[in-house]
C-alpha positions as CSV (number, residue, x, y, z in Angstrom):
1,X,-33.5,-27.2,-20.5
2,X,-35.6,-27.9,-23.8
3,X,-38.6,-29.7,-23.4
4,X,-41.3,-31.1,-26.4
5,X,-44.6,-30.7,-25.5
6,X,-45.7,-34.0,-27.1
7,X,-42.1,-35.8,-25.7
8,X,-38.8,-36.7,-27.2
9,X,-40.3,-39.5,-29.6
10,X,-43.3,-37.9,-31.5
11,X,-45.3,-39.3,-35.1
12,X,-46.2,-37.2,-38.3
13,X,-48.4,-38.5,-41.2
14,X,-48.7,-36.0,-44.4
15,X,-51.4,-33.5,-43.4
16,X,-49.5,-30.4,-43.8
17,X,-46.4,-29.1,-46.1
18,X,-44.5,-29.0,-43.2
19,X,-44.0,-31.1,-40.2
20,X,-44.5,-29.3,-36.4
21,X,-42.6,-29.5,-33.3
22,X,-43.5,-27.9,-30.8
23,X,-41.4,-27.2,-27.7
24,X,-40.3,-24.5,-25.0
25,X,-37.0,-23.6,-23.3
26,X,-36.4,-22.4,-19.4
27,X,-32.8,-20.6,-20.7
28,X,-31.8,-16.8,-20.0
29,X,-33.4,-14.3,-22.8
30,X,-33.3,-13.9,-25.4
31,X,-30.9,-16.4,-27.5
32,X,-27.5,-16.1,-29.8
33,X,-29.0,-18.7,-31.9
34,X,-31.1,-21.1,-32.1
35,X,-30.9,-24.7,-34.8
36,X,-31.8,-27.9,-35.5
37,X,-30.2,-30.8,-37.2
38,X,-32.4,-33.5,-39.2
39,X,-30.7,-37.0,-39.3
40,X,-27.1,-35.0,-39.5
41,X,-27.5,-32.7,-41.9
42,X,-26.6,-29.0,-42.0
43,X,-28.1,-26.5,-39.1
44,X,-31.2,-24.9,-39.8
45,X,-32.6,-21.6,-38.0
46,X,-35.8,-21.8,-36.1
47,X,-37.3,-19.0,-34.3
48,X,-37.4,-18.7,-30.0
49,X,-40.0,-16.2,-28.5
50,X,-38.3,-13.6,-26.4
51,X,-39.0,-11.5,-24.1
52,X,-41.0,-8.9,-24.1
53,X,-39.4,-5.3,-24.3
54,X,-41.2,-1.9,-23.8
55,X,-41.2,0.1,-26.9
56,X,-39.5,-2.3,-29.1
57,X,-41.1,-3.9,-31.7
58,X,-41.7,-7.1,-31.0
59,X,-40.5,-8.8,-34.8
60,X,-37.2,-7.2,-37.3
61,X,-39.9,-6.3,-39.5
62,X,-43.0,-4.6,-37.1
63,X,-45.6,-5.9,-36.0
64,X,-48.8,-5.5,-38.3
65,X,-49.4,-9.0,-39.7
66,X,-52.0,-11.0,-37.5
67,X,-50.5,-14.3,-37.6
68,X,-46.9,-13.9,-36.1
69,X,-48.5,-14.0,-33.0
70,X,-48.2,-17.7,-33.1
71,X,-46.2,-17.7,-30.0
72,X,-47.8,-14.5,-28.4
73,X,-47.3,-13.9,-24.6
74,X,-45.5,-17.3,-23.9
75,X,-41.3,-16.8,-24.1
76,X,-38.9,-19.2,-24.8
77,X,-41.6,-21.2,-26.6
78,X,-40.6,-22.4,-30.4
79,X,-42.8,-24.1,-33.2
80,X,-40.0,-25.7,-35.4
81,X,-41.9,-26.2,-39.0
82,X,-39.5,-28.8,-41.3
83,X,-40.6,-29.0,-44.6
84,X,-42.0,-32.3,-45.8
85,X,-39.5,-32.5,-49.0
86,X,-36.7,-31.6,-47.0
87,X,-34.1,-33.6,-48.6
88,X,-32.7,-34.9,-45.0
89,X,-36.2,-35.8,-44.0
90,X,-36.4,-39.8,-44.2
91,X,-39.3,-42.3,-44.2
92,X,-40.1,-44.0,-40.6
93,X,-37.7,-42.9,-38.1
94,X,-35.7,-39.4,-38.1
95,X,-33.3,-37.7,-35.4
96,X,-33.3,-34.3,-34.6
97,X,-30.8,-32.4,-32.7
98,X,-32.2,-29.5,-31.1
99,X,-29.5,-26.6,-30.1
100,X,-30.1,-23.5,-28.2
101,X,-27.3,-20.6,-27.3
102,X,-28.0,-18.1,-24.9
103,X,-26.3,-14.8,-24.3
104,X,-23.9,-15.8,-21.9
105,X,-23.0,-18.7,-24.0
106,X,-24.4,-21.5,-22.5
107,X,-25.6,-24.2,-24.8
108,X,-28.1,-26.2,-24.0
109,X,-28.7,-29.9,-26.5
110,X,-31.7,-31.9,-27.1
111,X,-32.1,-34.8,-28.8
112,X,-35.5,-36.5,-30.2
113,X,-37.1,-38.2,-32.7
114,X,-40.3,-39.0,-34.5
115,X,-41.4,-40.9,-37.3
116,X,-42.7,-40.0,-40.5
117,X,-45.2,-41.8,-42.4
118,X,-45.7,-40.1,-45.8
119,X,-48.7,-41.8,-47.4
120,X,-52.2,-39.2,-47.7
121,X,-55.2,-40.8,-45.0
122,X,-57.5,-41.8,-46.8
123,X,-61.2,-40.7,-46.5
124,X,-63.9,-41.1,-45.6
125,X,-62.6,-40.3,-42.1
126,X,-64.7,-41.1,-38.6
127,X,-63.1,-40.1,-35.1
128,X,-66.8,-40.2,-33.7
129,X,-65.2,-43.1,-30.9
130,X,-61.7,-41.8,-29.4
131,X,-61.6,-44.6,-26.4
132,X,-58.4,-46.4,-28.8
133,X,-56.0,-43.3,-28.9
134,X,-53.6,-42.1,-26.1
135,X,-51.7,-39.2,-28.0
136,X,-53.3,-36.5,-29.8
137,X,-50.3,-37.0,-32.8
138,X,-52.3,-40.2,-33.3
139,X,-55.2,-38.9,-35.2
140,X,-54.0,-35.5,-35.4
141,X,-51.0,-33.0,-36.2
142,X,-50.8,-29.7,-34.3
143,X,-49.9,-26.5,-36.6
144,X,-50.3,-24.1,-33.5
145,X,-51.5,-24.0,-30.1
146,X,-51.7,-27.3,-28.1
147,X,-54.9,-30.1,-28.2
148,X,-55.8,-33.0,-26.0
149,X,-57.8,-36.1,-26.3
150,X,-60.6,-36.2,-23.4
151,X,-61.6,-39.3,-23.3
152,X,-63.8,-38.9,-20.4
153,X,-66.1,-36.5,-23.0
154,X,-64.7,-38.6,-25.7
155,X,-63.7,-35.4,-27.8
156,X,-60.6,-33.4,-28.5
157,X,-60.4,-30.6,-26.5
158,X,-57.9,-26.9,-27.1
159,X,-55.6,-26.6,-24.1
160,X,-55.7,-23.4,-22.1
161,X,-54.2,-20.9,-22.8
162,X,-55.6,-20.7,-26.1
163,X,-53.7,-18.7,-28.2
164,X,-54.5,-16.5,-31.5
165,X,-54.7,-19.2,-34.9
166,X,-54.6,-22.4,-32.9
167,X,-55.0,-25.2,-35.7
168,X,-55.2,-28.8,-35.6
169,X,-55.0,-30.8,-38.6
170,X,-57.0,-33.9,-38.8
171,X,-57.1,-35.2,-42.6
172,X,-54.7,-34.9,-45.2
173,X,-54.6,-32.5,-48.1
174,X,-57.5,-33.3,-50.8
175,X,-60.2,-31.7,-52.9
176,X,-63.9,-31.0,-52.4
177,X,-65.1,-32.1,-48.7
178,X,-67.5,-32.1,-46.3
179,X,-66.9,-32.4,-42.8
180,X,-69.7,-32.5,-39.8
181,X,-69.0,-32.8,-36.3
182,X,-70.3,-31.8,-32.8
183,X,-68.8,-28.4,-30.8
184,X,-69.5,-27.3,-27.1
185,X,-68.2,-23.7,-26.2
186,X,-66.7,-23.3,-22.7
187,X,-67.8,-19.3,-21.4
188,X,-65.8,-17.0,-23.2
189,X,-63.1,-14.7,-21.2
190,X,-62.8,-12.6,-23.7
191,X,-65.9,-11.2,-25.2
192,X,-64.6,-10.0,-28.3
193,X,-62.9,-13.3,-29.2
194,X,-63.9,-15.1,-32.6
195,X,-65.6,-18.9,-31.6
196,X,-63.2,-21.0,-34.1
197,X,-65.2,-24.0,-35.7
198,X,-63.3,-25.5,-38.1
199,X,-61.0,-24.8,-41.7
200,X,-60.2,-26.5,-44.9
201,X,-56.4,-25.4,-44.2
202,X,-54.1,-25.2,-47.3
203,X,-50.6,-24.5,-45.9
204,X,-48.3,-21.5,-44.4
205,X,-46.9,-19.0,-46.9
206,X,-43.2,-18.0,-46.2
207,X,-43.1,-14.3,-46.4
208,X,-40.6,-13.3,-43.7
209,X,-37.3,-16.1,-43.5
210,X,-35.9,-14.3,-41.1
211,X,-38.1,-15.1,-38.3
212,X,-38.2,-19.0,-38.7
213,X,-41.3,-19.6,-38.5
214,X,-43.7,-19.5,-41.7
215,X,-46.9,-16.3,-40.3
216,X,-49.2,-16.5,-43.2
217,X,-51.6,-18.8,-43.8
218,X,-53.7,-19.8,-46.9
219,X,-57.7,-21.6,-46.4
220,X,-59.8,-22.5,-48.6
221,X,-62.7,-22.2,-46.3
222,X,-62.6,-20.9,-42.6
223,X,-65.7,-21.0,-40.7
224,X,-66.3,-18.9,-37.2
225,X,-68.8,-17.1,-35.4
226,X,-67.7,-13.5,-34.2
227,X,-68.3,-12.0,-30.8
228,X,-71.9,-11.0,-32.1
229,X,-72.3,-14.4,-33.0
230,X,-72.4,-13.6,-36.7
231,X,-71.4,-16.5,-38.7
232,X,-68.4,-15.8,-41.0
233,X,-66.2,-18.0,-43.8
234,X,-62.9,-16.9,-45.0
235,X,-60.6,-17.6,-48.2
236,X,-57.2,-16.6,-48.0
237,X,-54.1,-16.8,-50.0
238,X,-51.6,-15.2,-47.2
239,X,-52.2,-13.8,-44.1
240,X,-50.2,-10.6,-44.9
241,X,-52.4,-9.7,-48.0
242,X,-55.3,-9.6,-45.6
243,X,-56.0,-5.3,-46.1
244,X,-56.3,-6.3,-50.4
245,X,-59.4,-6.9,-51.4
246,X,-58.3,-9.5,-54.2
247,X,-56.2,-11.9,-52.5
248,X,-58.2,-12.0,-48.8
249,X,-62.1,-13.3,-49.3
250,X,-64.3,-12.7,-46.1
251,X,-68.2,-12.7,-45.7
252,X,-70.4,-12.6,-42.7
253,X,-74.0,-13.4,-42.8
254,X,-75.1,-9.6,-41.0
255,X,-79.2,-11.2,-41.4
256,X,-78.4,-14.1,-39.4
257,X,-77.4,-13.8,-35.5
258,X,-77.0,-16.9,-33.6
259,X,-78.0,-17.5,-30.3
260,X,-74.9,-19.1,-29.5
261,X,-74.4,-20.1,-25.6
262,X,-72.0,-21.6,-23.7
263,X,-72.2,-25.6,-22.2
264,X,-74.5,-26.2,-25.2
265,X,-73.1,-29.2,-28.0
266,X,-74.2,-27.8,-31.5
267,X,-73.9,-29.2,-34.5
268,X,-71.8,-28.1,-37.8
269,X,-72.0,-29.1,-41.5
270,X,-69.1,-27.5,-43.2
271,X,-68.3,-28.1,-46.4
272,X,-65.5,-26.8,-49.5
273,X,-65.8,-27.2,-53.4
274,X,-62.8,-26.5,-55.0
275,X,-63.8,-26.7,-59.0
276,X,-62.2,-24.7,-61.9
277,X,-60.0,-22.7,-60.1
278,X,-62.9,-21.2,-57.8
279,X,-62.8,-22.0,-54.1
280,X,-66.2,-21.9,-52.5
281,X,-67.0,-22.8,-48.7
282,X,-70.1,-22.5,-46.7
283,X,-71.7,-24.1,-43.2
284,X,-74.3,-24.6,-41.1
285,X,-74.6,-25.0,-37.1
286,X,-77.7,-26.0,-35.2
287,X,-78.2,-26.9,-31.7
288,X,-77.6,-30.9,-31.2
289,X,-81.0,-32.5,-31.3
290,X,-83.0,-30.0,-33.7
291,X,-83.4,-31.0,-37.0
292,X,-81.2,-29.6,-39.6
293,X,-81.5,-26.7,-41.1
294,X,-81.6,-26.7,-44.8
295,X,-80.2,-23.0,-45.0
296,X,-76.7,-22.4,-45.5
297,X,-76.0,-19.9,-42.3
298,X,-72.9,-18.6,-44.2
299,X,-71.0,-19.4,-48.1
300,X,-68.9,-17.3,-50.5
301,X,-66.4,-18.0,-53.2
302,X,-63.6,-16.2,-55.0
303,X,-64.9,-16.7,-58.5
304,X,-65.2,-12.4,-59.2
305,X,-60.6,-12.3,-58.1
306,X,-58.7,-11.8,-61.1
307,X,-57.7,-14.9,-62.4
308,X,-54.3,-14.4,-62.1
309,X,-54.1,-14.4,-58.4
310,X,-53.6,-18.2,-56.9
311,X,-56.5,-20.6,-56.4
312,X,-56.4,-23.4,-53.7
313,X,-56.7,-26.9,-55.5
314,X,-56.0,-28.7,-52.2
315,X,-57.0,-28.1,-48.6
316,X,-56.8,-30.7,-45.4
317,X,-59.9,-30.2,-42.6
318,X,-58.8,-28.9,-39.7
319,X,-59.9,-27.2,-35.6
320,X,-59.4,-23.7,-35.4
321,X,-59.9,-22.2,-32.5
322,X,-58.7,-17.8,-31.9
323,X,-58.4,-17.2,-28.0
324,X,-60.8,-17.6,-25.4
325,X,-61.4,-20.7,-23.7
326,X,-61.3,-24.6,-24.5
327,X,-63.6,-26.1,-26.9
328,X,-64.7,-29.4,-27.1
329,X,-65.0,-31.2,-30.7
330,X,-66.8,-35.0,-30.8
331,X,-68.4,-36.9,-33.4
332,X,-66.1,-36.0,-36.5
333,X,-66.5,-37.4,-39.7
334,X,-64.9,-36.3,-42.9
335,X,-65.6,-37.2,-46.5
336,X,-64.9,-36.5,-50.1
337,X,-67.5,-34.2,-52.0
338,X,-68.8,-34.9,-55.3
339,X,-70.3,-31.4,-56.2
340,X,-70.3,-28.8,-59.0
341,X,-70.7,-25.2,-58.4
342,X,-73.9,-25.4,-60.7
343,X,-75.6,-27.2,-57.8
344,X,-74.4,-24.8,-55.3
345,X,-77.9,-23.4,-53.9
């Protein structure tokens, strides 16, 4: 059978060029084919994780690019992206027909819906009280990887098993921001794992249609902590380009180590100015309690790439999390910024 893992009635509001649904079937390996139907229209392709198979590569195309790994280790599972101006997408409620052949030609049918709201939320935005929401698709849209309210902690919380590029995608798509929440770390199972904080996200670039599922990914400014607990921010236009120098912006702070440790809540400033055609993003994280620091522990821009090459006029705030285990996120507020990259010090 084909199961949602949000249920057969789910709720989108724009935060993302495309809208997710995420889902799993139980059928026989791997699949003739594999469709959806929005309110009627023509079948579209989405993509089914298959099996595993010694010695063969895992995509049509290899294997090299990080970010197909969006359904790594977990077949069957699917993450159906439709495109926001789909011309069969509708305001408030939509059907979808959900159809999945297998190799001895059984069929199996599902069919949901969800509604679609296509107005920008506005900011500022505050999710420091979460007591009034029961679904995560309430205040949130999932891009990849799965998220929980815990209302208990009163924070959202990444489900185990975390997988590689989990995103969730809190505001809609807008200009310069700032964005400062609280993070606890659970102990990580896998030292060499990046600690995921938090990304301006801009959107998926298509770059292989024959998988169904969009691997790259653009930010305007992606803040983590690697294994050494080296703070790090990275601007991307695709995810694919990541070995060129001019399209793939990373810098980690090497004078700065943090003494990050687990079961401790820290605090994060993170903020993105997006001015001129530069992108330029930057943060800070200090232990909850301590004053702030008034040192930016990590910033960089893409002012010296040719100016030819895109620029990201747009991003929405988002939780990023890359394996290990969960995190916990509380106390979120986002806001517009009202900066120039003169005053950038």
């Amino acid at each position: 059978m084909i199961q949602l893992l949000h249920g057969n009635r789910q709720q989108f509001r724009w935060r993302h060029n495309d809208i997710n649904i995420l889902g799993n079937t139980d059928t026989k390996l791997p699949v003739v084919h594999s469709l959806y139907l929005l309110n009627g229209g023509s079948p579209v392709h989405f993509y089914v994780e298959p099996e595993p198979e010694l010695g063969k590569p895992k995509y049509p195309w290899g294997t090299r690019t990080p970010s197909v790994l969006r359904l790594k280790d977990l077949p069957g599972h699917f993450n159906i992206e439709i495109p926001v101006d789909s011309p069969a997408l509708r305001e408030g409620w939509n059907s979808i027909s959900i159809q999945i052949k297998n190799g001895e030609g059984e069929i199996e049918v599902l069919n949901a819906e969800f509604n679609w709201n296509s107005q920008p939320l506005p900011l500022p935005l505050n999710l420091d009280n979460l007591s009034s929401y029961n679904n995560i698709q309430e205040i949130a849209q999932i891009v990849d990887g799965n998220f929980d309210i815990d209302h208990e902690k009163n924070a959202i919380c990444s489900r185990e098993p975390v997988g590689s590029d989990t995103l969730l995608l809190l505001a809609s798509p807008g200009g310069s921001q700032e964005a400062t929440y609280d993070v606890k770390f659970a102990s990580n199972r896998k030292g060499w794992s990046f600690l995921g904080l938090s990304d301006f996200f801009a959107g998926h670039t298509e770059q292989s249609p024959d998988l169904g599922i969009k691997p790259g990914y653009s930010t305007a400014g992606l803040a983590t902590l690697d294994h050494k607990g080296l703070p790090q921010i990275w601007i991307a236009w695709g995810d694919c380009l990541y070995e060129k120098e001019d399209s793939w912006v990373i810098k980690t702070e090497k004078e700065i180590k943090l003494p990050i440790r687990s079961g401790i809540t820290y605090s994060v400033r993170h903020q993105v100015i997006m001015e001129k055609n530069v992108n330029c993003a930057r943060f800070r994280i200090w232990k909850k309690g301590n004053p702030e620091p008034n040192v930016w522990v990590c910033q960089e821009h893409n002012q010296h790439l040719n100016s030819k090459l895109p620029r990201i006029n747009q991003a929405a705030f988002g939780l990023f999390q890359y394996w290990g285990m969960s995190t916990e996120w509380s106390n979120i507020h986002v806001k517009a910024l009202d900066l120039k990259m003169q005053e950038l010090g």
